[in-house]
N, C-alpha and C positions, 0 to 999 in steps of 0.2 A: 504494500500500500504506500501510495510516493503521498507526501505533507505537503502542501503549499506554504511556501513563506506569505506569498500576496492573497491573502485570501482575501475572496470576493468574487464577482459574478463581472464586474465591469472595469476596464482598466483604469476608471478614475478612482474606485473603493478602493481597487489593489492602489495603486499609486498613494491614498491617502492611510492607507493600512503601514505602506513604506517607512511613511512621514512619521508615524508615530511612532514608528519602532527607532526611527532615526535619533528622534526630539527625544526618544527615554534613554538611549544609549548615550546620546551628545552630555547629558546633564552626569552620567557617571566617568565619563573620560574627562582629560584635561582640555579645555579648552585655547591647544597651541597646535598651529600647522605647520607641518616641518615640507618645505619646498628643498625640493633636490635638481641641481643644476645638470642637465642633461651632458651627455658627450660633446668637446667640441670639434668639428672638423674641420681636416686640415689636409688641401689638398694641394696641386701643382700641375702643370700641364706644361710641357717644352716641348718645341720643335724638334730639338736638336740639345742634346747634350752636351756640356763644356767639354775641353778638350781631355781633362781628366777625368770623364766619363759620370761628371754630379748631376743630378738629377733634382734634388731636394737636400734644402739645409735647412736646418731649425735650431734653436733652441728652447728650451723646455723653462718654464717661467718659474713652476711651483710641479711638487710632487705628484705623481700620479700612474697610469698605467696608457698604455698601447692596446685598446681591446679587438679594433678591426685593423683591416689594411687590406685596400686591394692596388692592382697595378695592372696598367693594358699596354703593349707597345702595338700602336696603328700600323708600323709597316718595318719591316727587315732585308733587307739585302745581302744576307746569306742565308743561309740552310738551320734548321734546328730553333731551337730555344735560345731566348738570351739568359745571360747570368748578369745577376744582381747582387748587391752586396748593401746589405743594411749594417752602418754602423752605429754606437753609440757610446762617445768621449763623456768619461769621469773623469776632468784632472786626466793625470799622465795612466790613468787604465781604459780601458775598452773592451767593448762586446760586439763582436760580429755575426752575421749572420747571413749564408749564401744561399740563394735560391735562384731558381730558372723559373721565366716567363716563358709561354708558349704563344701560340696563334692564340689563343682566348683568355679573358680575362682571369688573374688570380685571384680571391678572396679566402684571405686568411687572419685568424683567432688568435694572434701572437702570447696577447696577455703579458706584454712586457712592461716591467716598471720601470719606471725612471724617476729621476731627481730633479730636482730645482737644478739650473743650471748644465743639465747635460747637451750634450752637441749631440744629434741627432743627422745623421748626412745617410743618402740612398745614390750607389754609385749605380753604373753598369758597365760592363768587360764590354769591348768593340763599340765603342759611341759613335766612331764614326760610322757604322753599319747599320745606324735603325735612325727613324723618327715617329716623331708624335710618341712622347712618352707622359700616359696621365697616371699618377700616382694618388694613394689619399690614404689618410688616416684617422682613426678616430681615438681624440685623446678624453677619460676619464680625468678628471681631477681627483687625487686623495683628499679623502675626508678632513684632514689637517689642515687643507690649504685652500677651503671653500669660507668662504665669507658668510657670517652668521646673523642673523636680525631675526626676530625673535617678535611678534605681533599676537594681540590676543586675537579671536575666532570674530568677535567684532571690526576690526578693521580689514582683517580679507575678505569678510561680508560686502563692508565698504569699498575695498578697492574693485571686488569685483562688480558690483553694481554700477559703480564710475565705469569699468571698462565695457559693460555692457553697454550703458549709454551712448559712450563714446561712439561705440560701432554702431549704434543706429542711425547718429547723426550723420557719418556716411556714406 
């Protein structure tokens, strides 16, 4: 026998059955919302690769991880896969990491951390043999190094009611 949570006969009963289940739980939780800053990305597109075969340079502001990354090379003028070379400078250490592109695009789960301040560079072996190379990445922020403001359950009311507004008026 399956339970309805919405009970009712009409989706405004269910709908207003929601409501109060909501309003009984809201009065026993705290009244604070905790907004989490999504991944940011971070992409690149060149023609043609420097003559030392860079692709992407970065540095890393504040703590965090690498959770996606894909890479496409539009066109090769030789045979095979290219090779790629992800590096990442701590000071006088480093982590490398080699991998081959093929005709279609690569998406991959890295999951690499890094640090405030790391140099971030994405080479490729034979630069003069390819073009259109689009790269990207997606960088998480660690929890350390996210910005915190802290508002009761009233003014995200408020703000969101402003922002609704806002978008009606245009």
């Amino acid at each position: 026998m399956e339970r309805k949570f919405a009970k009712g006969d009409k989706v405004d009963e269910q709908i207003n059955r929601i409501d109060k289940t909501l309003q009984h739980f809201s009065r026993r939780l705290s009244h604070k919302i905790i907004g989490v800053l999504p991944a940011a990305p971070v992409f690149e597109f060149v023609y043609a690769p420097n003559s030392d075969g860079v692709v992407l340079r970065r540095i890393i502001p504040v703590a965090g991880t690498i959770s996606k990354a894909a890479i496409f090379v539009q066109s090769k003028e030789t045979k095979g896969a290219s090779l790629f070379r992800l590096e990442i400078r701590r000071g006088e250490k480093y982590w490398a990491e080699a991998f081959e592109v093929g005709k279609k695009p690569i998406v991959e789960a890295p999951g690499i951390k890094v640090e405030a301040g790391d140099l971030v560079t994405l080479m490729v072996e034979e630069p003069e043999a390819i073009k259109g190379i689009w790269a990207a990445f997606l960088f998480n922020i660690a929890a350390a190094g996210l910005e915190k403001t802290e508002f009761v359950f009233d003014q995200i009311e408020h703000m969101m009611k402003e922002d609704l507004e806002d978008a009606g008026e245009s």
